[in-house]
N, C-alpha and C positions, 0 to 999 in steps of 0.2 A: 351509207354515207358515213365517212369516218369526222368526231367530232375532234379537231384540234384544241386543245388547254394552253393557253394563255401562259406564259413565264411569270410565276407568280415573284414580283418586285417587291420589298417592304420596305414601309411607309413609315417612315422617321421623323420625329418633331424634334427638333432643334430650337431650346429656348437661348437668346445668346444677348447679354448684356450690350449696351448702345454701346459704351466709350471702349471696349475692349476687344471682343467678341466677334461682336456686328462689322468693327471695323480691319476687322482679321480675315474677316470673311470677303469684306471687300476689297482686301489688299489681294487675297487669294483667285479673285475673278480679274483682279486689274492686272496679274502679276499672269493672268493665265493658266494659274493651275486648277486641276478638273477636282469635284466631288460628284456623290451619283445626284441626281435629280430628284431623287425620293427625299433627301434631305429638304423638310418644309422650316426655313428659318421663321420663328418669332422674336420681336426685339422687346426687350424688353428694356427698362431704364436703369434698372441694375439687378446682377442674378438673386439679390435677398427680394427680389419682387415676385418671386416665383414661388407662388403657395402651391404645397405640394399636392392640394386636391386640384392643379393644373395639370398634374401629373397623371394622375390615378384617371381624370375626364379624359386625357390627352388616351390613352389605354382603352377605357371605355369607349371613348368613339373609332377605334380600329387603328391607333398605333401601334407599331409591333416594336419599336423601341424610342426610346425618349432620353436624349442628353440635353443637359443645361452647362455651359460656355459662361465661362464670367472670367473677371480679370485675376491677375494672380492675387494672393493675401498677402495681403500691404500696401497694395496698388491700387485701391479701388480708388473710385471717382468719389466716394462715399464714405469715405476712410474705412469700416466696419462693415461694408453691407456682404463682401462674400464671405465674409467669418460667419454671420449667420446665415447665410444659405450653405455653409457644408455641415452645419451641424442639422439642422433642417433635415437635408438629403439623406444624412446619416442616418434621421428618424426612420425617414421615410425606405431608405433601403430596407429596415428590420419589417416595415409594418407591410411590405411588397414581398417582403420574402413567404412572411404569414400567409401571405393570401395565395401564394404557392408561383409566383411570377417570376422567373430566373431571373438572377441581379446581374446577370449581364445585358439585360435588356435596359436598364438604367445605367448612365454614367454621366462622371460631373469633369470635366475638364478645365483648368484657366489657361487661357487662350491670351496673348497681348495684340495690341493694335500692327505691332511691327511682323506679328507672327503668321503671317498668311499660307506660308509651308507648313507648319503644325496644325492650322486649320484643315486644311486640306488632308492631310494625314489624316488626322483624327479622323475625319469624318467618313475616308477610305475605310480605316479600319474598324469605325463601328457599324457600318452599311454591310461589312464581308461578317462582324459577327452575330449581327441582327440573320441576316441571311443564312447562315449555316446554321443555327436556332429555328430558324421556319416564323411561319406562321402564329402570331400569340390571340391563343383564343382562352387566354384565362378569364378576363375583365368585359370580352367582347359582349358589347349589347347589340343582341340582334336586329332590333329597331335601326341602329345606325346600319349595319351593312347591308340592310336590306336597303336603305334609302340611300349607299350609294350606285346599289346597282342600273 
């Protein structure tokens, strides 16, 4: 008996700021346009909310790539909040690189409310480069993947 193998799909977290992001994304599902379904959105209330050990867990538990979405710089809901989360990400690209994690598995994007086409893209395009990268078993704790199976 031949065993068929499952189309292995990856599994994306999407951190995306409430006022910009979040609602780019919903203009993009109102507007009808598609992203993969592997994109798991989290909202967050603005992207400097995003501590980069959200990242590094986000990895750890069996993400195979991770973007965070926030509004452009200058536009925050927050006046300053995405100035600190790209200097942040900036840390955290260096300290992912260390640990041997292709930095195209991380990316940071500003996304506005009226932008439901660039959400949409964006997210095409990082779903096709997570995918052609494979599988990220750098960070993987096998506790998790054994408990999703």
């Amino acid at each position: 008996m031949q065993m068929t193998q499952k189309e292995w799909k990856p599994k994306i977290v999407a951190f995306c700021c409430n006022w910009c992001s979040y609602a780019g994304a919903d203009l993009a599902g109102s507007s009808r346009l598609s992203y993969p379904a592997e994109v798991k959105i989290i909202r967050v209330p603005c992207s400097c909310r995003v501590n980069p050990l959200f990242i590094l867990r986000a990895f750890q538990r069996g993400a195979d790539g991770v973007i965070l979405c926030g509004c452009h710089p200058g536009d925050c809901h927050y006046s300053t909040g995405n100035y600190y989360a790209r200097r942040r990400m900036t840390m955290l690209f260096s300290m992912l690189s260390f640990l041997g994690i292709e930095p195209k598995r991380t990316r940071v994007e500003w996304v506005s409310a009226a932008e439901g086409a660039k959400f949409s893209a964006v997210m095409n395009d990082f779903v096709k480069t997570i995918t052609d990268l494979g599988e990220n078993v750098k960070l993987g704790d096998l506790r998790c993947k054994e408990s999703l199976k």
